[in-house]
N, C-alpha and C positions, 0 to 999 in steps of 0.2 A: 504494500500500500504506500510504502514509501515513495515510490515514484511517481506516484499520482499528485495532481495539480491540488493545492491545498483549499480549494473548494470542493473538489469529488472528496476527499478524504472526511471534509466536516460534513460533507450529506450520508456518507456511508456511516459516520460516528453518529449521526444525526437519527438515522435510520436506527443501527443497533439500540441505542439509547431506548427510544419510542418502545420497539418491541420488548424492552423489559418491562417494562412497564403493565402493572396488574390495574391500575386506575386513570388510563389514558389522560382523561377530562379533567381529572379532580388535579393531576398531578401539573400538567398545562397551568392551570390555572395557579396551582400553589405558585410557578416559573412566573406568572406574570403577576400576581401578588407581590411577590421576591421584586420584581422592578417598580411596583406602586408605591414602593416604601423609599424610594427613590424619588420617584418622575412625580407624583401626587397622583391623583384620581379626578377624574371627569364623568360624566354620565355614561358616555359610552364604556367607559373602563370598567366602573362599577357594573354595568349591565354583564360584561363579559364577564366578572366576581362572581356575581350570582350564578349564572348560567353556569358555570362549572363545578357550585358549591352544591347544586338542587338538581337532581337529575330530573326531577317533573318540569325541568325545565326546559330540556335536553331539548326538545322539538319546538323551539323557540331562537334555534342554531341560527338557523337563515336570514331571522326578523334582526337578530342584534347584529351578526357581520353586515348587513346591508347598513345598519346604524355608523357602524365604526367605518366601514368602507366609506360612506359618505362623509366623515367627520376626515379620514385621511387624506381623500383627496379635494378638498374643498378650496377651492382659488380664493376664496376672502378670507380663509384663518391658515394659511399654507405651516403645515409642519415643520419643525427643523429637522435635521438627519436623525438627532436619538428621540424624537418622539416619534417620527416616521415607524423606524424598526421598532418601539413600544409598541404603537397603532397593531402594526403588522403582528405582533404577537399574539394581541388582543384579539385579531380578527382569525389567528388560528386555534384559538379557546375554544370560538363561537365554530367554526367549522366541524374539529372534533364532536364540538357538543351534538349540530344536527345532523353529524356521520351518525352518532354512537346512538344515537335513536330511532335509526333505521330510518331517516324521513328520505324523501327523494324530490328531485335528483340527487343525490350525493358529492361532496366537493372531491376533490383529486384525492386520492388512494392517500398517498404519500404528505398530505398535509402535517400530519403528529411527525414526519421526519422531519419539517423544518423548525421545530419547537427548538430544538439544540441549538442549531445550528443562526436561530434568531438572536437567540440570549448570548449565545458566543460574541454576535459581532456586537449585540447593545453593552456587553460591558467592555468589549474591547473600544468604544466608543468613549469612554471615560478613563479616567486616570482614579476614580473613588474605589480605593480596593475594599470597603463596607460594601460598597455595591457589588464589586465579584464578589466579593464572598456569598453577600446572601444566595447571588443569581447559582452559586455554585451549589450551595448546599441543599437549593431548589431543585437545582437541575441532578445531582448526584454526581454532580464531575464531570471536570474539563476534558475536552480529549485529550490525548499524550502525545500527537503525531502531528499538530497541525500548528 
């Protein structure tokens, strides 16, 4: 794996990570929790909170990422780089969430693989090692190769 370009390596770390995981949703979300103790919280952010704290919420997936998708890309409040990748986080909570409830259509397979590999670049985005830590001890570890 060493020779691979060190984005393939953080999706395939990205990838492994995800599939250990026994509580896809709930764990995602603890990862962007871990950044809200950071960045603060907004409406959309807390919607994505809930959503991965309440499984009855789970089929609610689609209504909150279209929330945050439109808060991300909104021309009159334009995001800076480390809210963007926060945004994007959030909007892979709410994915997971309305995979993991079977609603359909379903978003991309591989959504819970960029969870890692999200949080990897928002705290390499800072210099706050509080903040890697927490994102780290959220996330269960950095990868070792990238």
């Amino acid at each position: 794996m060493a020779g691979l370009p060190a984005n393939e390596r953080l999706y395939i770390w990205g990838r492994n990570l995800f599939q250990q995981q026994r509580n896809p949703v709930v764990w995602a979300g603890s990862v962007l929790a871990a950044a809200a103790r950071k960045l603060g919280r907004s409406p959309e952010i807390d919607e994505a909170l809930i959503l991965a704290e309440r499984e009855d919420q789970w089929p609610r997936g689609r209504e909150v990422f279209d929330r945050i998708r439109r808060r991300s890309l909104s021309r009159e409040h334009p995001l800076a780089a480390e809210n963007a990748l926060y945004f994007a986080l959030a909007e892979l909570v709410a994915k997971l969430a309305h995979n993991a409830a079977g609603q359909r259509p379903p978003f991309d397979h591989d959504s819970g693989w960029r969870v890692g590999p999200t949080a990897y670049c928002l705290a390499a985005a800072t210099d706050d090692l509080d903040f890697h830590e927490h994102l780290r001890r959220a996330l269960g570890g950095w990868p070792q190769d990238v």
